[in-house]
C-alpha positions as CSV (number, residue, x, y, z in Angstrom):
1,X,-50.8,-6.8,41.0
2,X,-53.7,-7.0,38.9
3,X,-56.0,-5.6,41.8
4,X,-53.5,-2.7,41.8
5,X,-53.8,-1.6,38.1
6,X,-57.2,-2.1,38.6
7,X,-57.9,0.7,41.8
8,X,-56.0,3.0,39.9
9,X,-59.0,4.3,37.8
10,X,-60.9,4.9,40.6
11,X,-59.1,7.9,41.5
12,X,-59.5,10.3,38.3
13,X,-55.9,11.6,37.0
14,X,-54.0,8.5,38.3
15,X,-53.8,6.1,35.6
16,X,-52.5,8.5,33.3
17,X,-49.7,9.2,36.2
18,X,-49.1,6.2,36.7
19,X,-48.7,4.3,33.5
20,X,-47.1,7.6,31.7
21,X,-45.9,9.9,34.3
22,X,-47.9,12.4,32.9
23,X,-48.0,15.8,34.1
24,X,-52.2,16.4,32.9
25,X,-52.9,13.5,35.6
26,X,-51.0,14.8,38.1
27,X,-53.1,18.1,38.1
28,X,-56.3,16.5,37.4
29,X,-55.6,14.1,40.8
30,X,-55.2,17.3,42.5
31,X,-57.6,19.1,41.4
32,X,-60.6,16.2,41.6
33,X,-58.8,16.4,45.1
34,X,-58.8,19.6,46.4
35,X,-62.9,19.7,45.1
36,X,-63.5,16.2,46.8
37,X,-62.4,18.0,50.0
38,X,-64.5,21.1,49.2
39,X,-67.3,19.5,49.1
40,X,-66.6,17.3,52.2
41,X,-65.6,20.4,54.2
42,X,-69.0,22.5,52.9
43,X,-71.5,19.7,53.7
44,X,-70.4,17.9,56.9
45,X,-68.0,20.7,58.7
46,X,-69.3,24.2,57.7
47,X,-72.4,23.1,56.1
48,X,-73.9,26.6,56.7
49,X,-71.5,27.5,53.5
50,X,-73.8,26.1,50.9
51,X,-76.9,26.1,52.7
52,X,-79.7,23.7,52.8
53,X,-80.4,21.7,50.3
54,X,-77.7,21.8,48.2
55,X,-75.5,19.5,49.8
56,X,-77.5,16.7,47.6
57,X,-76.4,18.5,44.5
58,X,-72.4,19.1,45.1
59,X,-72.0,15.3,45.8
60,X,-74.4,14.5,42.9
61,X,-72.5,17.0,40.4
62,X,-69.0,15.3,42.0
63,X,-70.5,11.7,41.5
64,X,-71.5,12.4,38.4
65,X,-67.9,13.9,37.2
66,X,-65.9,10.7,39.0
67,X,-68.0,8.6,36.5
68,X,-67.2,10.3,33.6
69,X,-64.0,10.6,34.0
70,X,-63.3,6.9,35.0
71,X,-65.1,6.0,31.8
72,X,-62.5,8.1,30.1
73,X,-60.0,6.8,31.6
74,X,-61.4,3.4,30.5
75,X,-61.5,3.8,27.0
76,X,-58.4,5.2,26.8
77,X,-56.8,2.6,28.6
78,X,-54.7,-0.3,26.5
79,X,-57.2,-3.1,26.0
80,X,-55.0,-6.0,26.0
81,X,-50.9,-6.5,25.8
82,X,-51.4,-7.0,22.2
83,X,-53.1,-3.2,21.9
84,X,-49.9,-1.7,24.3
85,X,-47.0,-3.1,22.2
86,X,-49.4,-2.7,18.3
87,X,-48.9,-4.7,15.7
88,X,-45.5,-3.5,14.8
89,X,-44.3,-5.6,18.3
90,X,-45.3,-8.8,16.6
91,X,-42.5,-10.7,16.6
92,X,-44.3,-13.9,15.9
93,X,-43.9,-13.9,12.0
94,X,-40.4,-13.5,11.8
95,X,-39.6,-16.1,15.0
96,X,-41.5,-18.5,12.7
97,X,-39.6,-17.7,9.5
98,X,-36.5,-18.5,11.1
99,X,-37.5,-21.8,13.0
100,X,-38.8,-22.5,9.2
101,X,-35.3,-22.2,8.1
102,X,-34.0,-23.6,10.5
103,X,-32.1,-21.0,12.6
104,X,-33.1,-22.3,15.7
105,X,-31.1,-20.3,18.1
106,X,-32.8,-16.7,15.9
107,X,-35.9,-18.3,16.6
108,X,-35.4,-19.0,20.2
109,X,-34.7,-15.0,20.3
110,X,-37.4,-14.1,19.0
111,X,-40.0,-16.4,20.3
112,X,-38.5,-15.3,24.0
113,X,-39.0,-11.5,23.1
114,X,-42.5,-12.2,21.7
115,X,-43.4,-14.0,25.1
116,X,-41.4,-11.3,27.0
117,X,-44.0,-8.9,25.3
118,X,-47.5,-10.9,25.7
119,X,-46.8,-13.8,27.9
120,X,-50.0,-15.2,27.1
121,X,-49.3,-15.9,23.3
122,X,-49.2,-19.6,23.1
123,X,-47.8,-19.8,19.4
124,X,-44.8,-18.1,20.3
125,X,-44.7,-20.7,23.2
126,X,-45.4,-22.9,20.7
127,X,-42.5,-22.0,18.4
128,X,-39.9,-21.9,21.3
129,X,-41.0,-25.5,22.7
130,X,-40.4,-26.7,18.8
131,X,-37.1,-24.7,18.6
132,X,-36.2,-26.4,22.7
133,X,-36.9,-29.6,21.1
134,X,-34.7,-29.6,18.3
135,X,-31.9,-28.3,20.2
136,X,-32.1,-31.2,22.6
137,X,-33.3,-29.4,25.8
138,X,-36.1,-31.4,26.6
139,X,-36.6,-30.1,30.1
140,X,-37.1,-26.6,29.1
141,X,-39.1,-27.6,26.0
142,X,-41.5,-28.9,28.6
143,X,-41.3,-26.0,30.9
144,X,-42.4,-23.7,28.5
145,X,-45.1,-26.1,27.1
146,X,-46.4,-26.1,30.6
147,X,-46.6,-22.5,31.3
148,X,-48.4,-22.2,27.9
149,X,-51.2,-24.6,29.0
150,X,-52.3,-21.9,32.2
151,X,-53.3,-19.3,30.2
152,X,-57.2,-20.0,29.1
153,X,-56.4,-19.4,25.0
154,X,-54.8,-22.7,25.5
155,X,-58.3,-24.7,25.3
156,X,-58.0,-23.4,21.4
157,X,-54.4,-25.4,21.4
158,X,-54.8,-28.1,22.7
159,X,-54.5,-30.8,20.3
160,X,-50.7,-28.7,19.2
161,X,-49.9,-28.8,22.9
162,X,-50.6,-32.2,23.2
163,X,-48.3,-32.9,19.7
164,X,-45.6,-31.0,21.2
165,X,-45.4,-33.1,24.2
166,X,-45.8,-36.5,22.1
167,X,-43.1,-35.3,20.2
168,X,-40.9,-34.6,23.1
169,X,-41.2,-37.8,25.0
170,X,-40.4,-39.5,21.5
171,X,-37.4,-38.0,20.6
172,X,-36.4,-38.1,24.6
173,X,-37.1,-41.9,24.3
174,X,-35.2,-42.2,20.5
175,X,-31.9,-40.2,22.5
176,X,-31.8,-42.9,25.2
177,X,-31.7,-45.6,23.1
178,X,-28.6,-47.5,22.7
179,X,-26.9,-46.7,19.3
180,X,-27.8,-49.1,16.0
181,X,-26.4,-49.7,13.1
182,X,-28.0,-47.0,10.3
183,X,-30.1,-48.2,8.5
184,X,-32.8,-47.0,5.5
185,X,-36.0,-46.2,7.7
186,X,-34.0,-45.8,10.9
187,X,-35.8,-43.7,14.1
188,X,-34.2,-40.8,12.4
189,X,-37.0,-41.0,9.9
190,X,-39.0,-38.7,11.8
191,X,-36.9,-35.5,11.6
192,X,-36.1,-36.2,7.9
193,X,-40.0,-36.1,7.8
194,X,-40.2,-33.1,9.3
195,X,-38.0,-31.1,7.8
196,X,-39.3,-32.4,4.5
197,X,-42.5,-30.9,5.1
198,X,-40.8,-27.6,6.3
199,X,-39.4,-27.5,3.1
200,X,-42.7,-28.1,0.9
201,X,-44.9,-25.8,3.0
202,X,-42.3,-23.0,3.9
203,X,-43.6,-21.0,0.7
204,X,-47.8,-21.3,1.2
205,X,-47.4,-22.0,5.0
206,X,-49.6,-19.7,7.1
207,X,-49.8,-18.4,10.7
208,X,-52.3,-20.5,12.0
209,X,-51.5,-23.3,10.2
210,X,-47.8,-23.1,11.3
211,X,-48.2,-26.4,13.8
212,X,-48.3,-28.8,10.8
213,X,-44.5,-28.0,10.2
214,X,-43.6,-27.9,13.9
């Protein structure tokens, strides 16, 4: 698929046909078409229609054209999925406010649409894995913890990832126990911990700092 978007800019007036539908790339297509096979016809079939000589310049001149319109085409092109959806897609900010509070299954949402948008954003994977967790489904959490490890921006994560999944088998492992008595300092102290610090750092907390309460 990616070899796909890729050949489309080698034909000028596709991508914009493609990707938009776009009525200007249809007629450019056509019309870097119809000269393509001008040329063709004039210098290999009825060559005697340009003459000698110039055969060099017309595919020169159409060379010359093809590369600046696939530069175009280039620049104009979304860089990334982050530059196609802009920053008023970023969903991220308000799926952590809500996991903040608490709301796990707004946060799920939101995480989900935030991957849905840029797949490769491992802090919304992030988010959702924490959110997973906390709701008990462990086998998911670790699916989605997985899937955010592929992607190369991982490397920068991987001491959260590797939380995530500490945290994961421990509260899998705290589940299965048998049931005790309660008691002050029980396995439960860990959540109480954790929600303690969501509560102090809720009002300074910051984007890339968000792991800490996760």
């Amino acid at each position: 698929m990616r070899g796909l978007r890729w050949a489309i800019y080698l034909w000028p007036g596709l991508p914009d046909l493609w990707r938009h539908g776009a009525w200007s790339g249809l007629a450019l297509a056509t019309a870097f078409t119809l000269l393509a096979s001008f040329i063709l016809s004039a210098t290999v079939v009825w060559d005697e229609l340009v003459g000698p000589g110039r055969s060099s310049a017309l595919w020169g001149g159409l060379a010359a054209g093809w590369l600046a319109l696939l530069f175009v085409a280039k620049r104009s092109a979304p860089r990334t999925a982050v530059a196609a959806g802009g920053a008023a897609s970023d969903l991220f900010p308000a799926a952590l406010a809500e996991y903040l509070q608490g709301n796990w299954l707004d946060a799920e949402l939101l995480a989900r649409q935030q991957i849905d948008l840029i797949p490769s954003d491992v802090e919304a994977s992030l988010v959702l894995a924490a959110t997973l967790r906390h709701t008990n489904r462990f086998d998911e959490a670790r699916e989605t913890l997985d899937s955010a490890s592929l992607w190369d921006r991982a490397a920068g994560w991987k001491l959260e990832i590797d939380s995530q999944y500490e945290r994961l088998s421990a509260k899998e492992n705290r589940l299965a126990e048998p049931a005790k008595p309660i008691q002050t300092g029980s396995s439960d102290s860990g959540e109480q911990t954790e929600h303690k610090v969501l509560e102090n750092k809720e009002s300074e907390i910051s984007l890339p700092d968000w792991r800490q309460a996760a």
